[in-house]
DOSEKE-644031 format. One record per residue (C-alpha): x, y, z; residue in three letters. Coordinates in steps of 0.2 Angstrom, whole numbers, plus 5000, padded with zeros to 4 digits. Example, Ala and Ser with C-alpha at 12.3 -4.5 7.8 and 13.67 -1.06 7.14 Angstrom:
% DOSEKE-644031
506249785039ALA
506849955036SER
END
This chain:
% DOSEKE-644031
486850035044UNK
487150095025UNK
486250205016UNK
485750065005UNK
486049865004UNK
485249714994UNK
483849645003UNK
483749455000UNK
482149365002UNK
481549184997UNK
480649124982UNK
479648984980UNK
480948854982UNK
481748925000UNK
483348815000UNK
483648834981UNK
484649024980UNK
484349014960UNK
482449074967UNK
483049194978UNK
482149374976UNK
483249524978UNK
482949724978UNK
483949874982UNK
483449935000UNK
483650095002UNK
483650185023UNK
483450015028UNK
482849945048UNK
484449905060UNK
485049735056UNK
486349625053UNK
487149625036UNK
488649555029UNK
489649655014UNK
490749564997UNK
492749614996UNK
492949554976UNK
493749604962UNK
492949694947UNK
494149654933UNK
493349794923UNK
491749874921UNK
490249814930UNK
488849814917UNK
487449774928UNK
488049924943UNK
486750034949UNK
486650194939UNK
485550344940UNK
484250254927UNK
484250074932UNK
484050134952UNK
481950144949UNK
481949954943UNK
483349894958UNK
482349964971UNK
480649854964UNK
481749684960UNK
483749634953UNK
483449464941UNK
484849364947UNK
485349334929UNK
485849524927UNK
486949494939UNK
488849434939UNK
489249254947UNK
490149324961UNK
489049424967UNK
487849274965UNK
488749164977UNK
488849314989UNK
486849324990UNK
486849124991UNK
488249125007UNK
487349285013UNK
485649195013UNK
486549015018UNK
486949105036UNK
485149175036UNK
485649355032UNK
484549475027UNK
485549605017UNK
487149605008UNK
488249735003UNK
488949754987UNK
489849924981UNK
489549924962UNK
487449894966UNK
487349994983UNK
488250144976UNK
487450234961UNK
489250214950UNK
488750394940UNK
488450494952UNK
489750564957UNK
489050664974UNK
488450494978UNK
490050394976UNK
491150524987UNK
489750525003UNK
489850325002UNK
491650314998UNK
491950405015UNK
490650295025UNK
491550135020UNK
492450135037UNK
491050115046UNK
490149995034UNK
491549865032UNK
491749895054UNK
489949865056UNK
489749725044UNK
489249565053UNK
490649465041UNK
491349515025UNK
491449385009UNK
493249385002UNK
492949294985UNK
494949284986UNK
495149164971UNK
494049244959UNK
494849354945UNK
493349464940UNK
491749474946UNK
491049334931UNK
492149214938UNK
491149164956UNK
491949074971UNK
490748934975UNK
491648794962UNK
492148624966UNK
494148604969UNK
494248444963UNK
496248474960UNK
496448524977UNK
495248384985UNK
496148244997UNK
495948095000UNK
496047945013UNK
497147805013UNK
497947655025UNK
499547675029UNK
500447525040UNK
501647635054UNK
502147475064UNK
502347315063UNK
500447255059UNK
499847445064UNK
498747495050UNK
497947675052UNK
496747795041UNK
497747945033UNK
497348085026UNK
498448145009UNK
498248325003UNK
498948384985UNK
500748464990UNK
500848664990UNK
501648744973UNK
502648914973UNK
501548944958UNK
499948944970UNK
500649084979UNK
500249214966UNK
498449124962UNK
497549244973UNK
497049404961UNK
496049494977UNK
497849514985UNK
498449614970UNK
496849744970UNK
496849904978UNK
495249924985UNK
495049764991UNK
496949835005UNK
495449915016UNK
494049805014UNK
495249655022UNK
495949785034UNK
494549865042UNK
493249705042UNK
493349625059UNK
492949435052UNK
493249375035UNK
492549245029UNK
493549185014UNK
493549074998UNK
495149014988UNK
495748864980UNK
495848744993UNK
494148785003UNK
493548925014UNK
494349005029UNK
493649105041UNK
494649245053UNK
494149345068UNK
495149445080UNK
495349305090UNK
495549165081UNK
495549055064UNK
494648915057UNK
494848805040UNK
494048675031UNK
494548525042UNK
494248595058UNK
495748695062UNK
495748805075UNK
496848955086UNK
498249025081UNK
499548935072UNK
501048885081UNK
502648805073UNK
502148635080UNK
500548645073UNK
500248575057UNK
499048685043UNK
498948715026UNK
499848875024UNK
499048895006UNK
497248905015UNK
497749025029UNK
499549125026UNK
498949165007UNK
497349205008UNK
497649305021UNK
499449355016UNK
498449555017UNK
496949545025UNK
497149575044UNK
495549585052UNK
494949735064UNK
496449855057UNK
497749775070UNK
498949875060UNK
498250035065UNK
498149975083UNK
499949875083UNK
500950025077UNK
501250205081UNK
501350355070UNK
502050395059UNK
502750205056UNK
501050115054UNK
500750225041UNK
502250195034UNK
501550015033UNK
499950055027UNK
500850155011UNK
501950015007UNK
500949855008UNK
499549984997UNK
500750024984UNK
500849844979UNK
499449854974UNK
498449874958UNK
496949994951UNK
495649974938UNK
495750174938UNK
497350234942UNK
496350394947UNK
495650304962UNK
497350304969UNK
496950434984UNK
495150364984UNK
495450194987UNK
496150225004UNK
494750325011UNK
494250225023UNK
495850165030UNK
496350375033UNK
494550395038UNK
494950245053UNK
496650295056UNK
496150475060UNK
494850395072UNK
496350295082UNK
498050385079UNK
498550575087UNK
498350655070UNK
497450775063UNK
497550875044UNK
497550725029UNK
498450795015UNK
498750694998UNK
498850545007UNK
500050605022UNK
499650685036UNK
500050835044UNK
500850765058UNK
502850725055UNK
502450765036UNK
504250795032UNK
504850635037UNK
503350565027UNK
504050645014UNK
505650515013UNK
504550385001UNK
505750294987UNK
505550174976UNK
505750014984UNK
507449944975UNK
507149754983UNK
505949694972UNK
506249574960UNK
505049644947UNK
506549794946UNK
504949924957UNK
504650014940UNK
503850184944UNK
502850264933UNK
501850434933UNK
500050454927UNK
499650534912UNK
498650674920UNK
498950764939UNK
498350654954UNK
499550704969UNK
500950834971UNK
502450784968UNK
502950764988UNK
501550634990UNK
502050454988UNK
500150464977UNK
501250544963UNK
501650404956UNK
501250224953UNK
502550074956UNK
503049964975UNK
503550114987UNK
504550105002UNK
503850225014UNK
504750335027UNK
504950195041UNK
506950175035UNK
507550335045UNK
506850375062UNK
505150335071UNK
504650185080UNK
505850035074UNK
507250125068UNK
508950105076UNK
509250275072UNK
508950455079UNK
508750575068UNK
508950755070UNK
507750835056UNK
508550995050UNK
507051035037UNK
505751145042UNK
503751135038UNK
503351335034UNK
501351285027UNK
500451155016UNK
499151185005UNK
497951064995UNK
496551094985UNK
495250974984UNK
494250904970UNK
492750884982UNK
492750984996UNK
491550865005UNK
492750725004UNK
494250785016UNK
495150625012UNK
494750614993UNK
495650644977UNK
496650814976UNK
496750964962UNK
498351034968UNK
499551024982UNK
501051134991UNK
502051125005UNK
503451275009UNK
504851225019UNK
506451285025UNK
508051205024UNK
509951165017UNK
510051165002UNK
511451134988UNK
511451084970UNK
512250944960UNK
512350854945UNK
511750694944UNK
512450584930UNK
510950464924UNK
511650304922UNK
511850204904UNK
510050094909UNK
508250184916UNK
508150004926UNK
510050014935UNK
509350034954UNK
510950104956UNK
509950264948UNK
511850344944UNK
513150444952UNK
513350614956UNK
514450774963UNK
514350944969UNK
513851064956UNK
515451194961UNK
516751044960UNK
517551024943UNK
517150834937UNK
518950794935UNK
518950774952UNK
517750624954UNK
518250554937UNK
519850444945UNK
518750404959UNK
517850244953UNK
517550144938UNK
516150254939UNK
516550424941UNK
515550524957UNK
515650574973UNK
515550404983UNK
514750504996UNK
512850534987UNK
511850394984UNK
510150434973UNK
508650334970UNK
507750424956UNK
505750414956UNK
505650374940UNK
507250344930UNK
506350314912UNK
505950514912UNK
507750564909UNK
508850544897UNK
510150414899UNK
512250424901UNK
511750614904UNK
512550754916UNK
511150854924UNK
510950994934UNK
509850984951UNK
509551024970UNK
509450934986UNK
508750975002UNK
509350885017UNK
508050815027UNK
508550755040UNK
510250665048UNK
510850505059UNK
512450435067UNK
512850265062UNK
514150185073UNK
514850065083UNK
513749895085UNK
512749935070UNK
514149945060UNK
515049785067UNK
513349705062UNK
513049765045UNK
515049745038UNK
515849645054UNK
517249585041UNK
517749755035UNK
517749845052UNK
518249705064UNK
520449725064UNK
520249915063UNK
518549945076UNK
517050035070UNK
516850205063UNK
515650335068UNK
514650395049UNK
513650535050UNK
512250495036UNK
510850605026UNK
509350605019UNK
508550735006UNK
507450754992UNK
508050794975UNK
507250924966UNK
506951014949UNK
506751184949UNK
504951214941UNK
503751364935UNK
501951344944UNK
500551434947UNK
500451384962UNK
501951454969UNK
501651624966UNK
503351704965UNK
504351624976UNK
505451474969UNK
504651314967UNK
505251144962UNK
504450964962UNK
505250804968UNK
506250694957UNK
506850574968UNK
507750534983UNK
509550564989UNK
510550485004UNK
512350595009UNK
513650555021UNK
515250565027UNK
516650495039UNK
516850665051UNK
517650545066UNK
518450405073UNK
519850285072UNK
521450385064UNK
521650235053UNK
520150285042UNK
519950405028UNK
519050555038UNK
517950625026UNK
516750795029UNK
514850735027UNK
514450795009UNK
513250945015UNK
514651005026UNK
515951005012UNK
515751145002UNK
514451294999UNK
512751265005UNK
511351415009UNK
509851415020UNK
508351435007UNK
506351425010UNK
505451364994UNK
503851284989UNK
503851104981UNK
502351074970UNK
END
């Protein structure tokens, strides 16, 4: 049970819920209780605080209260539930002790909830859920399908692409975990109400079992509302590490945060839970221990139409290794190696220690004050040349830093070494159409050959048969002062960069050394902050 929860009991009028009585319940009796995944959409003036939690624990007037959490209490005491639980009124919101031990119990309160309410089509918290959808209502009509054949159908207002995006919950980053760790979901969105278990899903209109392509069924009421909530953290369970954390980082950077402080927080639960269920041990800055240098091959994910604009906070969250460094669509480290990659890759980077320091040593899985990791590995520097526009996902070229330019500037319309590819974190911090000096450290490395090659380029490859590419992936650094480091060298992460090189294969192709090969590299251990 939670620590606290709102205890709903009738008024006067039992089936009107505007007389329902409510109270904070502090240690209260085993029993079923049902828990409200909403979004906020700003400051909660009615949340419990350190002054108000006297009164709440004698009586809550409903007209304090936001209309979202209204309904909730209404559902809640529609299915003849006794408590409800509500984040902003079960958790005192300025205490901050308070707020780090419920914040790590919300694994087991959203696992141990009977049902949680996902009030999917409310944009704040004023707005409720419990609305007539007129627009969306259908309707019946006789239709003649034969000769004489007259039959009852039912019309239903046609899907628009617009609808897609009408769905605020989806975009709020507290409400990722709340969805992925519930095991039913009861939810409300514009067409009408959907429920899902882990065995099944039901709709207004009686629709029910999985959905197969024969079956006909609103995708707006179950793909959309659901298009992130996955019941029973089947994510957790499907995948194996390090991949379905991968998953779990990229569909949570989508994303959005009231608090952009709340970043590490915000996921609690889910690292709490995937502790519980994966073979892993030490959480650090939102990665774990555990293949943490693969986990370190985040990028910006360059597919998104929005253009995946990264940004950095304005004060420290996360070192710069952690994907929580930064704000913006991520993809994580599932592109090179682990379950469902085509390629083996042969690591070459070496984990020497990590070191974090926690704002709250209670919370092992909370926010951060400070972060290291030492590793060892090749290492070579370059210059990178930004390009002429922060939003070119090309993110500019680049060379050796011992090669004279003139020997890259004939080489494209762009001049650069063909052979590095960069994704910069976040492009707007450098200065444009500028030639700057860095380093790299190469990850890890992987053969691409043969049937994979036919499949990506078949037209280019299939006269001449299918090279064998030797490709690279690193981390592009800046070398840094930091108090962290102590005296040995230190950097922080600006980006990703991919190498390769043609080393082998068919005489009719261009052999080319991979880049890390061709030219003066040195084994170095450092510390990236």
């Amino acid at each position: 049970m939670p620590n606290r929860v709102l205890e709903i009991l009738p008024g006067s009028d039992f089936s009107s819920p505007s007389s329902l009585q409510v109270r904070l319940l502090e240690a209260p009796r085993r029993g079923p209780y049902v828990t409200l995944s909403y979004c906020w959409g700003g400051d909660q003036v009615f949340k419990t605080t350190k002054a108000r939690l006297p009164d709440y624990k004698c009586q809550i007037q409903l007209d304090v209260l936001a209309q979202t959490i209204r309904d909730a209490l209404a559902v809640a005491h529609g299915v003849g539930v006794r408590y409800l639980w509500v984040d902003a009124l079960c958790i005192v919101q300025d205490d901050n002790d308070d707020k780090m031990r419920e914040v790590s119990n919300m694994h087991r309160i959203y696992r141990g909830a009977l049902f949680t309410i996902a009030a999917a089509v409310a944009q704040t918290s004023s707005a409720g859920f419990l609305q007539p959808r007129t627009a969306y209502r259908g309707f019946k009509l006789k239709m003649e399908v034969a000769d004489g054949l007259v039959v009852e159908v039912a019309a239903v207002p046609d899907r628009t692409i617009h609808e897609r995006d009408m769905y605020p919950i989806h975009a709020r980053g507290w409400t990722f975990q709340e969805g992925l760790l519930s095991t039913r979901l009861l939810a409300y969105g514009n067409r009408g109400m959907v429920y899902k278990c882990l065995e099944s899903q039901h709709c207004d209109g009686g629709y029910e079992g999985p959905k197969t392509p024969e079956s006909f069924i609103d995708e707006d009421a179950i793909d959309i509302i659901f298009k992130n909530l996955n019941p029973g953290s089947q994510t957790l369970d499907r995948d194996q590490h390090p991949h379905a954390w991968g998953e779990i980082v990229s569909a949570y950077t989508q994303r959005q945060l009231s608090f952009s402080d709340d970043k590490l927080l915000a996921l609690t639960a889910i690292a709490e839970e995937y502790r519980r269920t994966k073979p892993v041990t030490t959480y650090l800055c939102g990665m774990w221990r555990e293949d943490l240098v693969q986990q370190c091959l985040w990028s910006r994910d360059q597919s998104r139409s929005n253009g995946s604009q990264i940004t950095r906070p304005a004060t420290y969250r996360a070192p710069s290794w952690s994907w929580a460094s930064v704000d913006g669509d991520l993809l994580a480290f599932r592109q090179v190696g682990g379950t469902g990659s085509p390629f083996e890759c042969t690591f070459s980077c070496e984990l020497l220690d990590v070191q974090t320091v926690l704002c709250n040593e209670a919370s092992p899985f909370g926010p951060v004050k400070g972060g290291t990791i030492r590793v060892r590995g090749r290492m070579r520097r370059l210059i990178w040349l930004s390009p002429g526009n922060s939003r070119n996902t090309s993110a500019g070229r680049g060379w050796a830093y011992e090669d004279p330019e003139e020997r890259w500037n004939g080489q494209a319309a762009r001049p650069g070494d063909d052979r590095l590819h960069f994704n910069v974190d976040v492009p707007e911090e450098w200065p444009l159409k500028t030639k700057i000096a860095l380093w790299c450290i190469e990850i890890c490395t992987f053969v691409v050959q043969g049937n994979i090659m036919d499949l990506v380029q078949k037209q280019l490859f299939d006269e001449r048969g299918s090279p064998i590419i030797l490709e690279g992936r690193g981390l592009l650094l800046e070398p840094v002062d930091s108090e962290f480091a102590g005296s040995e060298a230190a950097f922080r992460r600006v980006g990703l960069v991919s190498f390769e090189g043609l080393p082998s294969g068919d005489s009719c192709y261009d052999r080319r050394p991979y880049w890390f090969d061709d030219g003066k590299f040195e084994w170095r251990e450092i510390v990236i902050v």
